[in-house]
C-alpha positions in Angstrom: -51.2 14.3 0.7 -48.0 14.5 -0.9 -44.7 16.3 1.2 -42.1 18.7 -0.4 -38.3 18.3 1.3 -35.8 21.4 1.3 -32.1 21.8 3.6 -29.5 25.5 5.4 -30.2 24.7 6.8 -28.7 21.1 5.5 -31.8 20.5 7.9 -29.5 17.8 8.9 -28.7 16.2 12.3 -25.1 15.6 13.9 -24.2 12.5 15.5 -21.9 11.1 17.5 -21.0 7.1 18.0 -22.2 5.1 20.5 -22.2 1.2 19.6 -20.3 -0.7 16.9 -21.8 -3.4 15.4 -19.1 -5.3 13.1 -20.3 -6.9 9.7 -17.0 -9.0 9.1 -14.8 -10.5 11.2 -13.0 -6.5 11.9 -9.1 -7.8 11.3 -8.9 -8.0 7.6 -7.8 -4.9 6.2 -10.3 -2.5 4.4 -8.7 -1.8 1.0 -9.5 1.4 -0.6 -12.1 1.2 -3.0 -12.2 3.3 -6.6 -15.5 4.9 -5.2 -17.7 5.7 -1.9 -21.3 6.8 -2.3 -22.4 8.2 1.1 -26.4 8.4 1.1 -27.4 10.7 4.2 -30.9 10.7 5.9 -31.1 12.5 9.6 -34.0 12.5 11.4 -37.0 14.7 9.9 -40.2 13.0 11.0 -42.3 13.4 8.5 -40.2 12.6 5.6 -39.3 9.4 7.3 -41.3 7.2 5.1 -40.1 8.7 2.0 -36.2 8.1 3.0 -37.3 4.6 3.5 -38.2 4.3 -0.1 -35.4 6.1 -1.0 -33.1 3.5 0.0 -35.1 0.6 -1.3 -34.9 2.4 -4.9 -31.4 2.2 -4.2 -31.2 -1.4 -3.2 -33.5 -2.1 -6.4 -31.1 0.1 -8.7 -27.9 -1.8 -7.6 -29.5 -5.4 -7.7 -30.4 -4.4 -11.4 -27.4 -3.0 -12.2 -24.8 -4.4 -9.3 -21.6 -2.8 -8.2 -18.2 -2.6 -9.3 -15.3 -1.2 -7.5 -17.8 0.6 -5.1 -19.4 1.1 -1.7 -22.7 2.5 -1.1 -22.7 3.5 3.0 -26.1 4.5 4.2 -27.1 6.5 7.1 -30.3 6.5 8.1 -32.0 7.8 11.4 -35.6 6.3 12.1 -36.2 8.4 15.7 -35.2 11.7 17.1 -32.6 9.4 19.4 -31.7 6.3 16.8 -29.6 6.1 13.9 -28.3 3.5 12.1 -25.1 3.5 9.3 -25.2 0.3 7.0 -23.8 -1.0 3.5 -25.7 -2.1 0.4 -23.4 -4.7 -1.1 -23.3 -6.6 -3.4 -23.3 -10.6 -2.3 -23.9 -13.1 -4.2 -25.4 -11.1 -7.4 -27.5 -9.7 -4.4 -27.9 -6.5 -2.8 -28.0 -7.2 0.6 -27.9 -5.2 3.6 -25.1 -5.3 5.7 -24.6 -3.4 9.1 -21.5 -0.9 10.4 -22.6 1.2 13.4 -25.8 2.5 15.4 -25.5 6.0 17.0 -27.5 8.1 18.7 -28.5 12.0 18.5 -26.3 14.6 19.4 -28.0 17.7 19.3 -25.3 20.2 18.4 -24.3 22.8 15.4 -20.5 21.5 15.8 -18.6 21.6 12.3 -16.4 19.1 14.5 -19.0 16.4 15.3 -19.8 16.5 11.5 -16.5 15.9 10.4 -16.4 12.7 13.4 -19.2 11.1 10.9 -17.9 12.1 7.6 -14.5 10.3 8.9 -16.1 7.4 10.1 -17.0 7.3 6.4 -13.6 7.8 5.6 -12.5 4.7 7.7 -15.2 2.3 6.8 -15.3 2.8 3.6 -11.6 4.2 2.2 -12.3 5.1 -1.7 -9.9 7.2 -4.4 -12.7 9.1 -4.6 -16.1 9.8 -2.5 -19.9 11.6 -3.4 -22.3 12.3 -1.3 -26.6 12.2 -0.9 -28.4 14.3 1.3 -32.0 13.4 1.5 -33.6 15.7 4.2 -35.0 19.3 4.5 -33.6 22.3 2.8 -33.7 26.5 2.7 -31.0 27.1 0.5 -28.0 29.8 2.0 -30.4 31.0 4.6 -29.5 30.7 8.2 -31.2 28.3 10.3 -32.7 30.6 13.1 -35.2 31.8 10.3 -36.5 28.8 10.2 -40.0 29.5 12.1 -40.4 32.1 9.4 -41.0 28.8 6.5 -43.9 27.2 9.0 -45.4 30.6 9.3 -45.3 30.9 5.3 -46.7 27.4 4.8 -49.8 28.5 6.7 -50.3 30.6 3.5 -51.2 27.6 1.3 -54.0 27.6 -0.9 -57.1 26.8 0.9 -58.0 22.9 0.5 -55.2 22.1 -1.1 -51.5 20.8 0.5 -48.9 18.6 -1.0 -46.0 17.5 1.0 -42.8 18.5 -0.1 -39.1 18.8 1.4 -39.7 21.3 2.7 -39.6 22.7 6.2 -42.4 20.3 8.2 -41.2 18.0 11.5 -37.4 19.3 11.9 -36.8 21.3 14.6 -33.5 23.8 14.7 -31.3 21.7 16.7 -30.9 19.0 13.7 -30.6 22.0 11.3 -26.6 23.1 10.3 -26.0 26.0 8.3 -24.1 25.6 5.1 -21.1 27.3 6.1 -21.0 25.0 9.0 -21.2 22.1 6.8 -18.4 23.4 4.5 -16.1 23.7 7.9 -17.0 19.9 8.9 -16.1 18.3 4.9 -12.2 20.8 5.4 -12.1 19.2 9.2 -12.8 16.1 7.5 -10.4 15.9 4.8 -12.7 15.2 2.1 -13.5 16.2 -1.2 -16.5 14.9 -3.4 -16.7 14.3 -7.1 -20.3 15.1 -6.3 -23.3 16.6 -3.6 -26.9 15.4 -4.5 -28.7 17.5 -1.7 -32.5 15.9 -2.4 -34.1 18.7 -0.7 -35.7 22.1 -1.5 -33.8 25.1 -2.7 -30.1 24.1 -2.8 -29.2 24.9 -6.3 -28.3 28.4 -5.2 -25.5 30.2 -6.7 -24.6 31.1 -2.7 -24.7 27.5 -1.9 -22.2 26.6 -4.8 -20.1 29.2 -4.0 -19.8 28.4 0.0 -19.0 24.9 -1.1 -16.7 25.3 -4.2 -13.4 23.8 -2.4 -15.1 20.9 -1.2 -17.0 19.4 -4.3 -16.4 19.3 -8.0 -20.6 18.9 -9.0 -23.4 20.5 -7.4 -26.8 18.5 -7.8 -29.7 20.4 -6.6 -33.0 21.6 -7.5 -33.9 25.7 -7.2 -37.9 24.8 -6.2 -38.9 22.9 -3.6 -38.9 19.2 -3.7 -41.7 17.2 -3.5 -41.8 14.3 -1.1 -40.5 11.4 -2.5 -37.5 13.2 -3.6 -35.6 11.5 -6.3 -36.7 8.2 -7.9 -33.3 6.2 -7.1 -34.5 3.0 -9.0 -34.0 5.3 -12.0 -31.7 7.5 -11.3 -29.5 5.6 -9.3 -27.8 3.9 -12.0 -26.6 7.2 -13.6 -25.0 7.9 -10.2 -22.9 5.1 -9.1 -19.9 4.2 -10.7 -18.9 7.0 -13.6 -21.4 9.6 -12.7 -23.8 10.3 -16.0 -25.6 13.8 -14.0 -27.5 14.3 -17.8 -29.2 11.0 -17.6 -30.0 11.5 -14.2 -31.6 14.7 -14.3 -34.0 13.2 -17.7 -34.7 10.4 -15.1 -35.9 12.7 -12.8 -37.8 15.2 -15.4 -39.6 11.6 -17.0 -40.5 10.7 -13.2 -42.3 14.0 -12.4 -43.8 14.9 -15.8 -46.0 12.6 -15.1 -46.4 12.4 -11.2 -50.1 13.7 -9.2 -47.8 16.6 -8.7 -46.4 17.5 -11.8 -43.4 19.4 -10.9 -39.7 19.4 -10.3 -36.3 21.2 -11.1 -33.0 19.9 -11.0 -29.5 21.1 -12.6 -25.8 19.8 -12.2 -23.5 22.9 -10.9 -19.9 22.9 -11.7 -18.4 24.3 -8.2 -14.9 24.3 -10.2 -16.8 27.7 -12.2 -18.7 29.6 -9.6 -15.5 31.4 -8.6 -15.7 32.9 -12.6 -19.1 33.3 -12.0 -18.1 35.5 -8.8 -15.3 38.2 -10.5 -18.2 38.5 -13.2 -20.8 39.2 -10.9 -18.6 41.9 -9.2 -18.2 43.7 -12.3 -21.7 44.1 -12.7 -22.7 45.0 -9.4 -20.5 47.9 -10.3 -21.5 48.7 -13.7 -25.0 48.3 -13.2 -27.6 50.0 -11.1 -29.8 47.7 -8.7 -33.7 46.7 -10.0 -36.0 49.0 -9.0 -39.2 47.5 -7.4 -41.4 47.4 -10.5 -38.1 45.7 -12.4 -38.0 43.2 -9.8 -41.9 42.0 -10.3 -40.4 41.0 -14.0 -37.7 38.4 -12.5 -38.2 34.8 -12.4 -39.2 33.6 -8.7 -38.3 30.2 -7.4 -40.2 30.5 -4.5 -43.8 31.5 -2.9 -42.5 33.2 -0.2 -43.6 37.1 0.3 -41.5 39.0 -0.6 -39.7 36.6 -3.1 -36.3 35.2 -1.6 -35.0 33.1 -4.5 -34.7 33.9 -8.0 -33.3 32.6 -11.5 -30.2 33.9 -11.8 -30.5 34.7 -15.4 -33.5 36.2 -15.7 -32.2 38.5 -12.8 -28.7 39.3 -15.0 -30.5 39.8 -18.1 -33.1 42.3 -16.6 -30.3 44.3 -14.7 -27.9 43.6 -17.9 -30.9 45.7 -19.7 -28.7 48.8 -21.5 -25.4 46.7 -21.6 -26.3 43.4 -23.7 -22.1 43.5 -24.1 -21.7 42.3 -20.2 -25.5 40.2 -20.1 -23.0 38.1 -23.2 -20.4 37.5 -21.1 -23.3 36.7 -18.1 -24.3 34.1 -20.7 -21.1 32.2 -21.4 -20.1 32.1 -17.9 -23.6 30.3 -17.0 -23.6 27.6 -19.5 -19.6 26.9 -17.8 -21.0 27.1 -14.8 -24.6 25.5 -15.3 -23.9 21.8 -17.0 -27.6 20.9 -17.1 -30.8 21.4 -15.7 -34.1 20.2 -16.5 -37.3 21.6 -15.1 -41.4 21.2 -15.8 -43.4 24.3 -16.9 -44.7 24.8 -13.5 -43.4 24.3 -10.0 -45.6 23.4 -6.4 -44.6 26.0 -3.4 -46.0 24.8 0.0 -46.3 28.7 0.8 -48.6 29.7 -2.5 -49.6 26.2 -5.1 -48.4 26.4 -8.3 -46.2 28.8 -9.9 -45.5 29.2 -13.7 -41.6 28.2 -14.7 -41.7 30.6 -17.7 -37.7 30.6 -17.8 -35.2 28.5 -15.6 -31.5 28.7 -15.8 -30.6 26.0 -13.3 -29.1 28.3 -10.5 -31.1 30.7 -8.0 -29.7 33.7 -6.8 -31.3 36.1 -3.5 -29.2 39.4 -4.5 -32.0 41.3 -4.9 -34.4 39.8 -2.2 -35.7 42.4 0.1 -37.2 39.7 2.2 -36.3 40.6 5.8 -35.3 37.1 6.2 -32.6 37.3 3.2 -31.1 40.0 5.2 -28.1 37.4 6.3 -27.1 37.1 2.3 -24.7 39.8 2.7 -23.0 37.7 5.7 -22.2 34.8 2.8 -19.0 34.4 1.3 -20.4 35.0 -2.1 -22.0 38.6 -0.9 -18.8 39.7 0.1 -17.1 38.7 -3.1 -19.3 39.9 -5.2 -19.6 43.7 -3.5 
């Protein structure tokens, strides 16, 4: 049984301190390093064993390749009630485990008690500059109260068959944050990241990038759902410390699942400093261009397994609405391969909702536009709706 992992949910959980456990003697002064990789897993249940590899990949990537003027600060919750934050340094030309802080659970939505974690970050582990992993559940843009409507669509699976994915499975909504939320917590914060890796299902969505353009340079997400063991960090985790090398990464992760049981996986690097191009262009064609009728829309690219479709490839979805002015679908095109840097995808992907799904064209970046989904009905309450119409 293999799982699938998405997030916006960032299925994510908020916590707030309660113990310190020092790992040095607590006077000497922490001096800022050149770079801060957060890794973030919250509590999901039943991707717990998968997170726990996650992290070992890490610790196997780093005592391969060791660390230079860089801190690696894990989170990792193992219960609904326990969580514990620690570092893998580098001792000795070893990568060892060394730990910061236990908290428990707070169940709470707060952009506030976000920001208290992200700025214990800040204070442990004081960089130039700072990126972030986020290895949980995922659902793109849409708003956490849908969240009973995944389970329900899950139920739809193929008979016999069921992989597990990162998908929607043992969270429940009070560890789930919507992604404006999380946007308000990194601005309460202070922080800015070179890059977000969310290792879940169904980030890489152009209302995603948008709602988080001001807060991270580089997008790294997959459009599909992910399967279980999310990203193999003994591979890519080289290409993610120090100088970020987001092309190698993503081969790493095409090579991995070309030839997994489940042989499928998307990812693409999103440059958040673009999407607000990507955004005045997209206005000028919702206003040139007339809207897909429902024959059109069977033509698009889906991402999903969901009924009716909620995310599709953004391209494919330009290029059939671009269909009498190939003049504006041109501009479309330049703008995507600004804001697209790279994306790498199998010829089929795995939904938990309907199996496999034919990839027959994948530009990197899903869009819900032209869902009619009851449960994408919240799109036009995102900040890219409203700037785009």
């Amino acid at each position: 049984m293999r799982i699938f992992r998405p997030l916006v949910i960032i299925f994510v959980a908020i916590f707030s301190l309660l113990s310190f456990s020092s790992c040095g003697d607590g006077d000497d002064p922490v001096v800022p390093k050149e770079r801060t990789l957060f890794m973030f897993f919250p509590w999901t249940g039943d991707l717990t064993s998968y997170f726990k590899r996650n992290i070992e990949d890490m610790e196997q990537a780093i005592q391969s390749h060791g660390l230079k003027d860089q801190r690696v600060i894990v989170y990792f919750a193992d219960s609904p009630t326990s969580a514990e934050l620690f570092e893998i340094a580098w001792q000795n030309e070893t990568a060892v485990r060394r730990p910061l802080k236990t908290y428990e659970t707070l169940n709470t939505k707060s952009p506030e008690a976000i920001a208290a974690l992200l700025s214990d970050i800040k204070t442990i582990a004081p960089a130039r500059q700072y990126s972030m992993t986020i290895g949980c559940h995922g659902f793109g843009w849409v708003e956490s109260k849908n969240s009973s409507y995944v389970a329900a669509q899950r139920a739809r699976r193929p008979q016999g068959e069921y992989h597990i994915t990162r998908y929607f499975g043992g969270s429940t909504p009070q560890y789930q944050i919507d992604i404006d939320t999380f946007r308000q917590a990194i601005e309460t914060a202070g922080m800015h990241f070179n890059y977000i890796l969310f290792d879940d299902c169904y980030m890489a969505s152009i209302e995603v990038a948008y709602e988080l353009r001001n807060t991270t340079d580089v997008i790294i997400a997959s459009t599909c759902e992910m399967m279980g063991p999310g990203l193999p960090y003994k591979t890519v985790g080289p290409h993610l410390l120090g100088t970020p090398d987001y092309k190698a990464a993503c081969d790493e992760f095409f090579k991995f699942y070309s030839s997994y049981t489940v042989p499928c996986g998307t990812l693409s690097v999103i440059n958040c400093l673009e999407v607000g191009n990507m955004a005045q262009l997209m206005k000028d064609l919702n206003s040139q261009t007339t809207d897909l009728s429902a024959q059109e829309l069977l033509s698009v690219q889906k991402f999903d397994g969901f009924y009716p479709v909620i995310f599709f490839d953004m391209e494919s979805y330009v290029k059939t609405r671009c269909r009498n002015n190939t003049a504006l679908y041109n501009a479309f095109a330049r703008q995507l391969q600004s804001t697209v840097i790279y994306e790498v995808h199998t010829p089929q992907y795995y939904s938990a909702s309907s199996g496999y799904e034919d990839l027959n064209t994948s530009s990197g970046v899903s869009i819900s536009d032209p869902s009619v989904n009851n449960i994408a009905a919240g799109k036009k309450e995102t900040s890219w709706w409203k700037a785009t119409h």
